[in-house]
C-alpha positions in Angstrom: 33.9 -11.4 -24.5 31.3 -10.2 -22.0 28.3 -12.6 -21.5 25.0 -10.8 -22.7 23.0 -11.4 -19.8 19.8 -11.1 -22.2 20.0 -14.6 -23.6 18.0 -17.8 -23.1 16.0 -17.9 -20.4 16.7 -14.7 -19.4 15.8 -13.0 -22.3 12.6 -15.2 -23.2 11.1 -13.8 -19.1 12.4 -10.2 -20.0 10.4 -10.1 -23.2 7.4 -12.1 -21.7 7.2 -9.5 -18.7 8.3 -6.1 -20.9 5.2 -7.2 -23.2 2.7 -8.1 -20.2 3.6 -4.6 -18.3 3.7 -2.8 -21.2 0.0 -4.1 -22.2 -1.5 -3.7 -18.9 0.1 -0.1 -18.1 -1.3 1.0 -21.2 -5.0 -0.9 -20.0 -4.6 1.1 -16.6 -3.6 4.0 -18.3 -6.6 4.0 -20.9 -9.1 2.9 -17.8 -8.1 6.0 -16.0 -8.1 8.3 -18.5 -11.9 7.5 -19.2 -13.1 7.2 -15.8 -11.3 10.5 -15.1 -12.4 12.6 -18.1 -16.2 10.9 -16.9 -15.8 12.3 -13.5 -15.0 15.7 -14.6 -17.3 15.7 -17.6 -19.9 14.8 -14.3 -19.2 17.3 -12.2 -19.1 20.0 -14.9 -22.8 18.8 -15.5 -23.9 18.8 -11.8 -22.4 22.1 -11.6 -24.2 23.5 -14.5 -27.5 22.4 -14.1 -27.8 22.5 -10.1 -26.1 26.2 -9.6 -24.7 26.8 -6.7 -26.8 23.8 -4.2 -25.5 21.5 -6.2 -21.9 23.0 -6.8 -19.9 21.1 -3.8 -21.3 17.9 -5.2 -19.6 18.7 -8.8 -16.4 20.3 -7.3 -15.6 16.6 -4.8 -16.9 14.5 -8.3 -14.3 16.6 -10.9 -11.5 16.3 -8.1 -12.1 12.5 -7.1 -11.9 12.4 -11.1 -8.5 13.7 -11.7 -7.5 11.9 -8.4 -8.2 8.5 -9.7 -6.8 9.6 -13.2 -3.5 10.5 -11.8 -3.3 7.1 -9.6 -4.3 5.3 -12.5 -1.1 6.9 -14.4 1.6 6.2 -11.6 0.2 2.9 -10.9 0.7 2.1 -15.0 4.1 3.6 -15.1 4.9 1.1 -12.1 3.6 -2.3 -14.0 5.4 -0.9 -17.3 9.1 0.0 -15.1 8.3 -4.0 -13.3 7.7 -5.2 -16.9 11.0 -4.0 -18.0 12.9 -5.2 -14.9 13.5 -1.6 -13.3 
């Protein structure tokens, strides 16, 4: 009968760590979402009210935005793949 390697010790770290990454990927995730829909939601407002002067201003802010959004999401799916021991 094969040992189930998901026992004891093991098993207790496993679930300890697959709760903790799955918990703070889902933080990150949320954190990154807001700041990036912020950002844009920024931009789109410099862009409106300042025309074109104030246009390159909006454009960098929206694009730093998704930037930070999109780290934010590969550096959650990193903690929640650590959590679960990939």
């Amino acid at each position: 009968m094969p040992e189930n390697q998901d026992k004891g010790a093991t098993g207790a770290a496993k679930f300890v760590t697959s709760t903790l990454g799955n918990t703070l990927g889902g933080v990150t995730r949320t954190v990154g979402g807001v700041a990036g829909t912020a950002g844009r939601g920024l931009g789109d407002t410099i862009n409106s009210a300042t025309g074109s002067a104030g246009e390159p201003i909006g454009n960098v802010l929206g694009s730093a935005s998704t930037g930070l959004e999109d780290g934010a999401k590969r550096v959650a799916k990193g903690v929640e793949d650590a959590g679960k021991w990939k």
